[in-house]
DOKOLLO-751928 format. One line per 3 residues: number of its first residue (from 1); for each residue x, y, z of C-alpha. Coordinates in steps of 0.001 Angstrom, whole numbers, plus 500000, padded with zeros to 6 digits. Layout:
BEGIN
NUM> X,Y,Z  ...
This chain:
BEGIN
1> 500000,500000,500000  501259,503607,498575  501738,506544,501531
4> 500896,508973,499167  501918,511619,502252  505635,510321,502102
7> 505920,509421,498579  504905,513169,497885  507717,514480,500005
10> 510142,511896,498675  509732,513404,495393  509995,516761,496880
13> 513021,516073,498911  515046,514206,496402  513925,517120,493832
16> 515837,519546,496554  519079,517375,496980  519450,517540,493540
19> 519420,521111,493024  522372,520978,495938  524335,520416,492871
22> 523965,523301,490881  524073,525071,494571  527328,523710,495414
25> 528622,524679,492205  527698,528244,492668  529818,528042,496455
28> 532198,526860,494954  532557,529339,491875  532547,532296,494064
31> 535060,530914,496594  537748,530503,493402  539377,533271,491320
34> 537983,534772,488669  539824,532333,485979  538655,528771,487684
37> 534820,529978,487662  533912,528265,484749  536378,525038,485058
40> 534588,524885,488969  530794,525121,487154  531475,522044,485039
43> 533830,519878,487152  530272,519987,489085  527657,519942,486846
46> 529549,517384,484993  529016,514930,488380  525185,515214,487121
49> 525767,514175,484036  528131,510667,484797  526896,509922,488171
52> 523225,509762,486947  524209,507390,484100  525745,504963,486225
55> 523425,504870,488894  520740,504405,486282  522881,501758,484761
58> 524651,499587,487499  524693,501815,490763  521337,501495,492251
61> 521541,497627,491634  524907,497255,493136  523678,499790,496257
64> 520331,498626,496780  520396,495106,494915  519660,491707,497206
67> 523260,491161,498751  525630,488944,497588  527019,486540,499861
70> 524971,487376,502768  528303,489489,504166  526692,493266,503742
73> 529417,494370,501365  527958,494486,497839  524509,494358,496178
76> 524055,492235,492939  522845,492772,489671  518939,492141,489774
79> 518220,495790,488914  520829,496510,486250  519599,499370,483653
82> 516468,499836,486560  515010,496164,485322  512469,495525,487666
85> 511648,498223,488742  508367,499384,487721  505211,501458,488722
88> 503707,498522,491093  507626,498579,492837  507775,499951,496646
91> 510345,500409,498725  508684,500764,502101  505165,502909,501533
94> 506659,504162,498760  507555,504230,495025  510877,502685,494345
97> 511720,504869,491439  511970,508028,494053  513548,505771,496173
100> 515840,505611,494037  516552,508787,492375  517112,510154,496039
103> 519760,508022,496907  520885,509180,493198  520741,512822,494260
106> 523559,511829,497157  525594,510031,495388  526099,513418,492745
109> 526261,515772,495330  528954,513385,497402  531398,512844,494335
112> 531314,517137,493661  531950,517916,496884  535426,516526,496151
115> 535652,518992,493594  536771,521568,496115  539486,519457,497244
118> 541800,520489,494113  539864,523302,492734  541964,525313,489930
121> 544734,522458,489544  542737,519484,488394  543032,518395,484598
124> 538808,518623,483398  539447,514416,481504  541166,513161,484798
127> 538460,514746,487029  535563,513020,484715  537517,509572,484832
130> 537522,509981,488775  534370,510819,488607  533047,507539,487117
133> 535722,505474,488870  535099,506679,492495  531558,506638,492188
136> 531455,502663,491021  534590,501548,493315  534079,503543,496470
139> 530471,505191,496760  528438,502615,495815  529775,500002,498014
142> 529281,502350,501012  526062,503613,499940  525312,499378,500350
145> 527028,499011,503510  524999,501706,505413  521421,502327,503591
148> 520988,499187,502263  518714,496923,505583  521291,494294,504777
151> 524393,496026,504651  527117,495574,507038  527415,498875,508885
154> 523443,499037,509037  522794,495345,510413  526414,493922,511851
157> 527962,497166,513015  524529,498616,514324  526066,502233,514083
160> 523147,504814,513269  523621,507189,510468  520055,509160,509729
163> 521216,510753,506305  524449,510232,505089  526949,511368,507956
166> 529776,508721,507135  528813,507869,503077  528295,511485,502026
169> 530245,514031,504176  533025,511942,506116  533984,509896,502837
172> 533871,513205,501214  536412,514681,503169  538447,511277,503280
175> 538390,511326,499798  539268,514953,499648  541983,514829,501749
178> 543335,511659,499587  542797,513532,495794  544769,516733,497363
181> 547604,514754,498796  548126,513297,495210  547416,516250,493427
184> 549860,517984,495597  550293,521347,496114  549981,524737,494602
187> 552898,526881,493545  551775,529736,495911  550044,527821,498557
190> 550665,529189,501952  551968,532742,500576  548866,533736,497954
193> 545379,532638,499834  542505,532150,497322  540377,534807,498255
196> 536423,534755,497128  536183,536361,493547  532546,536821,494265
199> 530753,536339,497559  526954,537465,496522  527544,534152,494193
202> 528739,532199,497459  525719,533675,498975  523052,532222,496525
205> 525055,528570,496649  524591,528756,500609  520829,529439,499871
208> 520528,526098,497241  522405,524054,500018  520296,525260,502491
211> 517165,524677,500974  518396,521304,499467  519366,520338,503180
214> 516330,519990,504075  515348,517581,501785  518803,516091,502443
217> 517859,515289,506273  514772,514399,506066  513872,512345,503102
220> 515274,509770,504876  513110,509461,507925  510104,508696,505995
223> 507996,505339,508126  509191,507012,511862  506213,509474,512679
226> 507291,512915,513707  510897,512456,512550  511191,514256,509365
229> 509519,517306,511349  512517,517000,513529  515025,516232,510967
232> 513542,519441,509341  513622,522181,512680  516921,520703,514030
235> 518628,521268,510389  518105,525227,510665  519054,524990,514363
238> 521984,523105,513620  523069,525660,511179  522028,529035,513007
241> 523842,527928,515916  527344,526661,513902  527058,530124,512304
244> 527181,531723,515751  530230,529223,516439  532178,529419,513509
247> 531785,533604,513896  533294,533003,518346  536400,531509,516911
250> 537115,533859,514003  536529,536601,516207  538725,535399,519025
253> 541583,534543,516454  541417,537915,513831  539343,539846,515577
256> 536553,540184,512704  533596,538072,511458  533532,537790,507582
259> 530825,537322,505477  532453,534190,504346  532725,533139,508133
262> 529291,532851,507686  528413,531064,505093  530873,528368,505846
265> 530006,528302,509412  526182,527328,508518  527197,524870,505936
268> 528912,523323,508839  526223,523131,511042  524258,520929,508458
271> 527309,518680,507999  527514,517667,511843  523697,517379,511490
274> 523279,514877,508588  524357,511889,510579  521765,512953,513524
277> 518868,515421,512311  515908,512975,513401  517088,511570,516571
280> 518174,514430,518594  516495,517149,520403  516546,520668,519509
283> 518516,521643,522391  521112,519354,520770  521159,520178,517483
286> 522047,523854,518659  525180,522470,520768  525982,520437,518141
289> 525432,523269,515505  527813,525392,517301  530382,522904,518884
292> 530782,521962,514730  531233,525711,513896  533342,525782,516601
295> 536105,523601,515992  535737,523511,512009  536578,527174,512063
298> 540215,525706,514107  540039,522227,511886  540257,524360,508337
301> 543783,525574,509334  545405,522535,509923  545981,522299,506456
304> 548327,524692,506587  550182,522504,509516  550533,519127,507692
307> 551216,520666,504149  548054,519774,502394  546598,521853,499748
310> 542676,521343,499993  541768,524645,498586  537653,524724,499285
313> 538407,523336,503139  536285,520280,501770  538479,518055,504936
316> 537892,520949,507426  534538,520818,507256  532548,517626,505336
319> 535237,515152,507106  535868,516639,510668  532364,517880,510607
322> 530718,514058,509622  533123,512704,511893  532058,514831,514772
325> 528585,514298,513778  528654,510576,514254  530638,510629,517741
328> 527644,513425,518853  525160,510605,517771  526975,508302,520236
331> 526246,510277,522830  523010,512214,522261  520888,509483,520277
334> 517380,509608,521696  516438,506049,520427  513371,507541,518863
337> 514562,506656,515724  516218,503832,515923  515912,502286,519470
340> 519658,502467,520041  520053,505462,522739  523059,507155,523307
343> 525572,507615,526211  523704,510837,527526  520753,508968,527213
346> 521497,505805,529398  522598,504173,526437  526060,503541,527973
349> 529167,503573,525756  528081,501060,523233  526499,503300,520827
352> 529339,505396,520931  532201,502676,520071  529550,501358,517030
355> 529868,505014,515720  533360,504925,516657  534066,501770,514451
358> 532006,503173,511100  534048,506023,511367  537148,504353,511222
361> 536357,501594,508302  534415,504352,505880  536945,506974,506491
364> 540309,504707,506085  538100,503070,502917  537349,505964,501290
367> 541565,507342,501470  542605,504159,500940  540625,503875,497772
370> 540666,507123,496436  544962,507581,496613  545102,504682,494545
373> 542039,505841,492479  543605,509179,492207  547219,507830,491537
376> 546390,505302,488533  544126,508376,487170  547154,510857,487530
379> 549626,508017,486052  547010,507578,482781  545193,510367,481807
382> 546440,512735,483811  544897,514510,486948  546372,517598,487430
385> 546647,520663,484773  550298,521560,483762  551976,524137,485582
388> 551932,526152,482225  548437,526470,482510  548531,526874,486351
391> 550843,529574,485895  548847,531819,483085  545888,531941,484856
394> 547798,533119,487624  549002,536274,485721  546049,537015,484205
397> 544283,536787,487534  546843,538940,489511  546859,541265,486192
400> 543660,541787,486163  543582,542227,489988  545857,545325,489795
403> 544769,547031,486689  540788,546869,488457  542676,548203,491722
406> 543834,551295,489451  540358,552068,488351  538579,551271,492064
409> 541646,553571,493357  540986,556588,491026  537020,556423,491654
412> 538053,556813,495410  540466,560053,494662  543437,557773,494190
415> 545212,559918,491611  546409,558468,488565  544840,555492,486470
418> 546450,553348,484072  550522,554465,484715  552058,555069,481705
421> 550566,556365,478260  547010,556334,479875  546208,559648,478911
424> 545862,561758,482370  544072,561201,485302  540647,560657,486730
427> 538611,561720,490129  542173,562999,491165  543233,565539,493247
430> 544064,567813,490876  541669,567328,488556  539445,569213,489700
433> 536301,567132,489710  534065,564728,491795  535663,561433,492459
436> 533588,558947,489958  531751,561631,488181  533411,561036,485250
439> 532110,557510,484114  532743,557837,480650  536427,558557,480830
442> 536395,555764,483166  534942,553557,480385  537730,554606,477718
445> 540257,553704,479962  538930,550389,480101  538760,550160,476443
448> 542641,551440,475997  543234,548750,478633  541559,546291,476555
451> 542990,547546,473151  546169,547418,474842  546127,543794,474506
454> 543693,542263,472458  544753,538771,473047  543218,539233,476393
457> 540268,540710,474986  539677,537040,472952  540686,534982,475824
């Protein structure tokens, strides 16, 4: 018998975990310079593309598929190319086809949150062949060994995981961590921080995540009365309150709260709530919220400690933030869920060591298998651009930077625009006139700039 209640939001949540996607592209695109926009748009959108095709093709059967070997690790083949699956299938109360295109919508938004891990030095061919290659070798398997009623994690382990706390963000920041390590570094990393080209675009990302997060954490609580409600109210708590933490320790550490402090802070909050949105009170999806914000905002410098170049912070905050997540479950599990209380709970300390032990296997699986994933991609196609490349965008990034300076600098009164041969000045001191009055000469000397070199101009 169809829920027609739940199968209506499962169509509505997995429709808003899907449009995470074009969301996290859009974080991601203002968080890079100005010449890796583009390159950042498509590395993501082009994780729609492949990661649809093979879960439509192989993945659903192999995550979701009756188990092989009764051991939890793998599902078989009974649903290759969806066969079998028609109208009259149900997973649950509900249609399997949703079913199915929501666990779909994780797997694309898990594989691009990588993206960030080796944003503006990964080759576009060797990021599509990881693509397809980490989604089939590592995702799918975990996707079976946690969702799936008969996978290992689920049934053997017992460890509770409410929307994707150890597949999605923890192996994402595994992963990460892995891709960056054999990508290594950037020429400038540690002296030239990539600042955000464009913030109001990082903005309207944060807003698609947002939104899509609440699809994200509670689409999966469908059957357990009440708990999508609380998935749902604890998600914007969670976040809120991580916002409010990440902004303590920026403060106490450079004495100012960014805009960008902001953003990341609440994306944290969601992280640390995906592994525990239905089966935790309010009260402790704030702490958690801001005990995540918290310590992210400390756990995106370490980076800088052990020499790794994850440009987007995709470790700092999807794997410290799943991992601390899962341990929060072990101790602040209602058991309204699931039944399986944690430590603050009277639950004792055997919750916590399951959550302990999925933390451990998924996180060690997903770097083991993505450095060797990453290393045979690297040693074939290629994974990261050529420092040629690297190198021109550079320039024409820090060109551009200084020649826009000029032009800010002489609409503020600055004196002089342009240096030499530009033709006088504009807004200056001595010229007379109201700084920025003069838009039109400010538009020539754009156009000289451009005529200057109109190789730029083409590029």
């Amino acid at each position: 018998m169809t829920n027609t209640g739940d199968s209506a939001w499962l169509m509505m949540a997995a429709a808003m975990v899907l449009l995470m996607a074009p969301g996290l592209a859009f974080f991601y695109g203002g968080m890079v310079r100005t010449g890796q926009v583009i390159a950042m748009l498509k590395m993501c959108f082009g994780c729609v593309v492949l990661v649809g095709i093979i879960w439509f093709t192989v993945g659903y059967s192999l995550a979701f598929g009756k188990d092989v070997g009764g051991h939890g690790l793998i599902g078989g083949f009974d649903h290759l190319f969806m066969t079998g699956v028609g109208l009259d299938s149900r997973t649950g109360d509900t249609p399997t086809v949703i079913f199915s295109v929501f666990h779909m919508s994780f797997a694309i938004v898990t594989v691009a949150l990588i993206s960030g891990s080796v944003a503006g030095r990964a080759k576009m061919k060797g990021w599509l062949v990881f693509v397809c290659t980490w989604t089939l070798l590592v995702y799918v398997p975990m996707a079976h060994w946690v969702f799936a009623p008969d996978g290992w994690v689920a049934k053997q382990v017992g460890a509770v995981d409410f929307s994707g706390g150890t597949v999605v963000e923890l192996s994402s920041g595994a992963a990460g961590l892995a891709l960056a390590v054999v990508a290594g570094r950037r020429a400038d990393f540690e002296r030239q921080p990539i600042r955000p080209h464009n913030l109001p675009l990082v903005v309207i990302g944060l807003a698609l995540l947002w939104f899509g997060w609440f699809g994200f954490n509670t689409g999966s609580s469908l059957g357990v009365p009440g708990a999508a409600a609380m998935g749902f109210v604890n998600t914007q708590f969670a976040a809120g309150s991580a916002m409010a933490g990440w902004a303590v320790t920026s403060y106490w550490r450079t004495r100012q709260v960014g805009l960008l402090d902001m953003c990341m802070g609440a994306v944290t909050g969601m992280v640390a709530m995906t592994p525990a949105a239905g089966d935790v009170t309010p009260a402790w999806a704030a702490a958690i919220g801001f005990l995540a914000g918290l310590t992210c905002a400390f756990a995106i410098s370490w980076k800088y400690r052990f020499g790794v170049d994850d440009t987007l912070d995709v470790v700092g905050i999807h794997g410290w933030g799943g991992l601390f997540g899962m341990v929060m479950v072990g101790l602040a599990a209602t058991g309204v869920m699931t039944g399986k209380k944690g430590l603050c709970y009277g639950g004792g300390w055997d919750l916590l060591g399951r959550q302990l032990v999925a933390v451990l296997v998924l996180g060690l699986f997903s770097f083991g298998m993505t450095a060797l994933i990453g290393k045979a991609v690297d040693l074939t196609v290629g994974l990261r651009q050529s420092s040629a490349a690297q190198e021109h965008e550079q320039v024409y990034q820090n060109d551009w930077d200084a020649q826009f300076k000029e032009i800010a600098d002489a609409l503020l009164g600055g004196g002089e625009l342009g240096g030499a041969g530009s033709g006088g000045e504009l807004g200056g001191a001595d010229s007379g006139e109201t700084p920025g009055a003069d838009a039109s000469a400010l538009l020539d000397q754009v156009r000289r700039m451009l005529a200057a070199d109109p190789q730029r101009l083409r590029e």
